[in-house]
C-alpha positions as CSV (number, residue, x, y, z in Angstrom):
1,X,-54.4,-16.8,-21.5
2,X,-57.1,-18.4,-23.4
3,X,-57.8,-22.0,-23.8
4,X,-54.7,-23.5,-25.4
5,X,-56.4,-26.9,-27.0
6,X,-54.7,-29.8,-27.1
7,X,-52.4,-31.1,-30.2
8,X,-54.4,-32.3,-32.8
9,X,-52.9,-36.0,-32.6
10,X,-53.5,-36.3,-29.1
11,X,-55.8,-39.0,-29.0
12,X,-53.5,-40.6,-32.0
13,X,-50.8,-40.3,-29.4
14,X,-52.4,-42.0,-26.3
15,X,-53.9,-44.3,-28.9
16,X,-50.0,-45.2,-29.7
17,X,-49.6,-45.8,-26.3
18,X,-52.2,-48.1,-25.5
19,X,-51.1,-50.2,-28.2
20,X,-47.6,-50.4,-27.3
21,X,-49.1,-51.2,-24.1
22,X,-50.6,-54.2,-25.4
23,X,-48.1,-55.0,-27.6
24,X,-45.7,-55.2,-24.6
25,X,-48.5,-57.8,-23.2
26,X,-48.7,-59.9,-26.4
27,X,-45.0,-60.0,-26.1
28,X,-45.0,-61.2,-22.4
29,X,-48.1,-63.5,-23.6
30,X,-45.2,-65.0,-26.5
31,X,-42.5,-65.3,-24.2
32,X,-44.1,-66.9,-21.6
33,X,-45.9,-69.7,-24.3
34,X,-42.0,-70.8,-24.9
35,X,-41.5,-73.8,-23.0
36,X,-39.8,-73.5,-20.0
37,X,-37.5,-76.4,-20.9
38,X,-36.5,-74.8,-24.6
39,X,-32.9,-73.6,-24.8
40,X,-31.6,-70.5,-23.9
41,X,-30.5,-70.2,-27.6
42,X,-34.1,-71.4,-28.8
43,X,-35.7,-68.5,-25.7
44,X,-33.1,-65.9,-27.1
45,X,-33.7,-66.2,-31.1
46,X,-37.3,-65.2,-30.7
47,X,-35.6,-61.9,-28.9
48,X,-34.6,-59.5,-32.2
49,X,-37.9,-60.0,-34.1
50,X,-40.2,-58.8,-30.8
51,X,-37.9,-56.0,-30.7
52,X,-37.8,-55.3,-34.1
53,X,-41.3,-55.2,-33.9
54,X,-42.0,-53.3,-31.5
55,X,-39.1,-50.3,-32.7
56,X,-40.7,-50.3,-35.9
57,X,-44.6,-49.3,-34.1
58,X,-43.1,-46.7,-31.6
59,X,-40.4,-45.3,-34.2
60,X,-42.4,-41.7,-33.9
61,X,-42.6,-41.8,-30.1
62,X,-39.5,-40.4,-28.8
63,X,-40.4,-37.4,-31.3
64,X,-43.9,-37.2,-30.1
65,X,-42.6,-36.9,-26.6
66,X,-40.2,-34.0,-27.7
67,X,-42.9,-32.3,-28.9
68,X,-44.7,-32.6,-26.1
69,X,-41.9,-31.2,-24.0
70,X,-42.1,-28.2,-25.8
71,X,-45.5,-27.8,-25.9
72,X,-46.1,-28.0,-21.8
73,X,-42.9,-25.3,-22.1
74,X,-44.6,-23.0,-23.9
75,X,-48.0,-23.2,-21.8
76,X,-45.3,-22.8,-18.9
77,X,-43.8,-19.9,-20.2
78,X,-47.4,-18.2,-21.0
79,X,-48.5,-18.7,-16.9
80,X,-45.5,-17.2,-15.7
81,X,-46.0,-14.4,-18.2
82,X,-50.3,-14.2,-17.4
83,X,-48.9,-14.5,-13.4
84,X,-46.3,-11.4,-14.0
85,X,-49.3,-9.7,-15.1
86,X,-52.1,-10.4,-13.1
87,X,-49.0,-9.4,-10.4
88,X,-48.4,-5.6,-11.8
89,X,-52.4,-5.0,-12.6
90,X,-52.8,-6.3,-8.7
91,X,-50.0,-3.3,-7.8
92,X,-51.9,-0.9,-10.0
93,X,-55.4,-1.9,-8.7
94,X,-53.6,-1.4,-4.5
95,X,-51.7,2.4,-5.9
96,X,-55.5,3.3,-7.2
97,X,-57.4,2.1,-3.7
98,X,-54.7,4.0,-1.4
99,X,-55.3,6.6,-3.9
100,X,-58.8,6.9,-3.2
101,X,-58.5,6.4,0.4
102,X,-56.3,9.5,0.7
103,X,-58.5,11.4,-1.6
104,X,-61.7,10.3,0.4
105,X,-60.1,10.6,3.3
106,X,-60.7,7.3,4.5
107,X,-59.7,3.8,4.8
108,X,-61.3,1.7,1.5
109,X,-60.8,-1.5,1.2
């Protein structure tokens, strides 16, 4: 199987990640600024807009990681075929050497 190269928004992909990465710390960052002493309502309003935030930067991933699925399947499905291969030319290549050995007349091997 030749070299199957990566998608072509791979980087853009881990790129994604590592921003929703720090995104999730800027958010951690925000939330832990509130005073500890603010209400619970006060603490809970600032809730929707992170998260509204945040759905609206990763609203590609789920379908990134769907492709992705897919993608490893397919290279799966290419080694088990390359495997089933290499398998039947290994059973040709042993019929051909005990071949030889009974034409020769000797052990080869």
């Amino acid at each position: 199987m030749p070299d199957t190269p990566l998608p072509e928004d791979w980087e853009d992909l881990l790129n994604r990640f590592a921003e929703s990465l720090e995104g999730v710390q800027q958010s951690l960052a925000k939330a832990a600024a509130l005073p500890a002493n603010a209400a619970p309502s006060e603490r809970a309003s600032a809730y929707p807009a992170l998260l509204q935030e945040h759905a609206d930067r990763h609203a590609g991933l789920a379908n990134k990681a769907t492709d992705i699925t897919r993608w490893v399947d397919a290279i799966e499905s290419e080694l088990r075929i390359s495997e089933d291969l290499l398998r039947v030319l290994l059973t040709q290549t042993e019929t051909v050497r005990q071949k030889l050995a009974a034409w020769t007349g000797r052990a080869i091997g």
